[in-house]
C-alpha positions as CSV (number, residue, x, y, z in Angstrom):
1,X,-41.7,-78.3,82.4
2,X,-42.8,-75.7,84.7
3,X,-45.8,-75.0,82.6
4,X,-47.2,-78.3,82.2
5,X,-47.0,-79.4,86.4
6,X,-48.9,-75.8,87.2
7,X,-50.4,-74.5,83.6
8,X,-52.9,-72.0,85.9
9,X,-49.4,-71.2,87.7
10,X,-47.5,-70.3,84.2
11,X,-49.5,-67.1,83.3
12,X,-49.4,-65.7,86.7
13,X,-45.7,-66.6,86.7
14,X,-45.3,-64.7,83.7
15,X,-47.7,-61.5,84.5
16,X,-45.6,-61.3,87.7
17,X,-42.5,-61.4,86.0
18,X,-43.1,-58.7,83.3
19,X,-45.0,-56.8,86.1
20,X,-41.6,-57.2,88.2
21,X,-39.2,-56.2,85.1
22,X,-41.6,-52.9,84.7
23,X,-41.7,-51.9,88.1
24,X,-38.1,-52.6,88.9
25,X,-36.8,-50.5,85.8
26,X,-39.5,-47.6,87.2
27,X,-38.0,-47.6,90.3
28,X,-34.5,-47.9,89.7
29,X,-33.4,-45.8,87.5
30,X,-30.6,-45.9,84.9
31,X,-29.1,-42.8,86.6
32,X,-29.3,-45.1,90.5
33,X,-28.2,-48.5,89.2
34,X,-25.1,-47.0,87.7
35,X,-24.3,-45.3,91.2
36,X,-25.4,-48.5,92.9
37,X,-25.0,-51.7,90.3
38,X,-26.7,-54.4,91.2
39,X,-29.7,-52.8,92.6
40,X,-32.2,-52.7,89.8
41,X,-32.0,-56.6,89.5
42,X,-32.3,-57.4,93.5
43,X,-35.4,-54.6,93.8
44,X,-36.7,-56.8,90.9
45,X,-36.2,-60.3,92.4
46,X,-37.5,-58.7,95.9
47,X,-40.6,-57.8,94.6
48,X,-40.9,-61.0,92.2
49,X,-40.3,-63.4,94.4
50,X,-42.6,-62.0,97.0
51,X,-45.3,-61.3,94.6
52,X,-45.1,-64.9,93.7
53,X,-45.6,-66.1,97.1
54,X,-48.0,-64.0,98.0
55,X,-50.4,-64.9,94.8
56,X,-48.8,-68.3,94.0
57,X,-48.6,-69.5,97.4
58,X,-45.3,-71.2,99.2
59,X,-45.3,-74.5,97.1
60,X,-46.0,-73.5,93.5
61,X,-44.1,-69.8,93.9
62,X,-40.8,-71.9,94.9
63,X,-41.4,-74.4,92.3
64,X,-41.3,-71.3,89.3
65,X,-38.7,-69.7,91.4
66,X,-36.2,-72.8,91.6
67,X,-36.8,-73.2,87.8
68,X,-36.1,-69.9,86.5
69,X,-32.6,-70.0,89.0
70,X,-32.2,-73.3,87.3
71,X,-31.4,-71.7,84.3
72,X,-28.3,-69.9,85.0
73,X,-24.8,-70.9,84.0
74,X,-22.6,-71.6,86.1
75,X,-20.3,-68.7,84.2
76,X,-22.6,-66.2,86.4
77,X,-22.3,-68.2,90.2
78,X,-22.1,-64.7,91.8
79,X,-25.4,-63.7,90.3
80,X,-27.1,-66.6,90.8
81,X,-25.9,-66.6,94.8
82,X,-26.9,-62.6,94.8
83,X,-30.5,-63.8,93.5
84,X,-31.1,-66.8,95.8
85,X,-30.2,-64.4,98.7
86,X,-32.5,-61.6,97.5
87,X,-35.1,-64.0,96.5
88,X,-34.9,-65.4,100.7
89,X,-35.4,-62.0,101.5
90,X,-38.1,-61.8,99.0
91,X,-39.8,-64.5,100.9
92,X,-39.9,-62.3,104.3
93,X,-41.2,-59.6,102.6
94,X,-44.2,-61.8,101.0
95,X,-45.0,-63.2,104.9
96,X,-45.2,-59.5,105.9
97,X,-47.7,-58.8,103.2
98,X,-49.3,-61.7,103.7
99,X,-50.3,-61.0,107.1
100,X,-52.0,-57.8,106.6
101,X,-54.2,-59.2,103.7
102,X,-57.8,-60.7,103.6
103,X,-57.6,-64.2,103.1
104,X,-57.5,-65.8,99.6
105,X,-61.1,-67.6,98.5
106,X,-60.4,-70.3,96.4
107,X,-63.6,-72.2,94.8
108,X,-63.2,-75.3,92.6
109,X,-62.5,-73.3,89.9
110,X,-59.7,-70.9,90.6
111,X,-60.6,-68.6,88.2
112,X,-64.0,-67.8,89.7
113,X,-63.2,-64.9,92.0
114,X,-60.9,-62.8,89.0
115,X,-62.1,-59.1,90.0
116,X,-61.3,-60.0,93.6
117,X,-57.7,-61.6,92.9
118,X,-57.1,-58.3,90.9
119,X,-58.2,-55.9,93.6
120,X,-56.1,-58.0,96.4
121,X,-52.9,-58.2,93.6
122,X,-52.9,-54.7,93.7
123,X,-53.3,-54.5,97.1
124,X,-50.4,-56.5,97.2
125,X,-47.9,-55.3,95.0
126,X,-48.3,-51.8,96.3
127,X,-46.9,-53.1,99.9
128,X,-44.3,-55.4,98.4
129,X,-42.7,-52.6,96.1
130,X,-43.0,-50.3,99.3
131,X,-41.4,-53.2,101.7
132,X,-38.7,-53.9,98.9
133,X,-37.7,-50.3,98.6
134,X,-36.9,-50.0,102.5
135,X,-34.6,-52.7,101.7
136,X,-32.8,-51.0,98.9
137,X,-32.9,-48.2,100.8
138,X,-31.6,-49.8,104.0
139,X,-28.9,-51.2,101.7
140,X,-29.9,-55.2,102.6
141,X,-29.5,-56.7,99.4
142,X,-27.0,-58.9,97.6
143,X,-25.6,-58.2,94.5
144,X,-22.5,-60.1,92.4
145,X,-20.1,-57.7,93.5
146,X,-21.0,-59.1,97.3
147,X,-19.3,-62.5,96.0
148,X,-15.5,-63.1,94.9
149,X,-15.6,-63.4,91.3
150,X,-13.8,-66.2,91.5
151,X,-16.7,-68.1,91.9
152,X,-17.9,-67.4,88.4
153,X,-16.1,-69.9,85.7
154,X,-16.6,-68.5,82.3
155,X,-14.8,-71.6,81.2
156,X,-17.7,-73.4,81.4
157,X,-20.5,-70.7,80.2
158,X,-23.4,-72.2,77.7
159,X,-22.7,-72.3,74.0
160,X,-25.2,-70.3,72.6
């Protein structure tokens, strides 16, 4: 549904994403988020999430955001708390980034300006990673184990 309300949104929702899932496992590494669970997937939602907002802008970034969260069970509560947290924070980080970029230039056809968008994505995404790794490093982040697992109800987990 997603797709069809913001089809120009959809593939930068999903370039984002895989960029985010790429980046995050670079940074993280197997040998950290076994010492540190949970930090792999909150570096990842930091730097999605703020990625989003920074190209997407405020309304359609939230709009892909509350949709992918829509998706959880409710068998995984304490990950889906730890990722609206991290995905808040996310937002800060974005507004930070935001402020020490050139504005956007949007013409009537949003594709029109590609090699900019591309130069200023990169831009970007090299102070959001750097922004989200002070906050792993600093320790601010959420993660399931920051939640009583009582919350999660495996009772009622999807049938495949």
């Amino acid at each position: 549904m997603a797709c069809v309300e913001h089809p120009v949104g959809c593939k930068d929702y999903k370039d984002i994403s895989t960029w985010a899932l790429e980046t995050s496992s670079g940074v993280i590494t197997n040998e950290i988020e076994t010492a540190h669970p949970g930090r792999r997937n909150a570096f990842r939602h930091f730097i999605w999430r703020a990625e989003m907002e920074v190209e997407m802008g405020s309304e359609v970034s939230e709009y892909f955001a509350d949709a992918h969260e829509a998706w959880n069970s409710i068998a995984e509560t304490t990950d889906h708390l730890a990722d609206l947290a991290n995905n808040e924070t996310a937002i800060g980080i974005a507004h930070e980034v935001m402020a020490h970029l050139p504005p956007k230039t949007i013409g009537t056809d949003l594709r029109v300006d590609t090699i900019p968008a591309m130069l200023r994505r990169t831009e970007s995404a090299q102070q959001v990673v750097a922004l989200a790794k002070a906050q792993i490093e600093a320790d601010d982040y959420m993660t399931t184990y920051d939640f009583p697992s009582s919350l999660n109800r495996p009772d009622l987990a999807r049938i495949p």
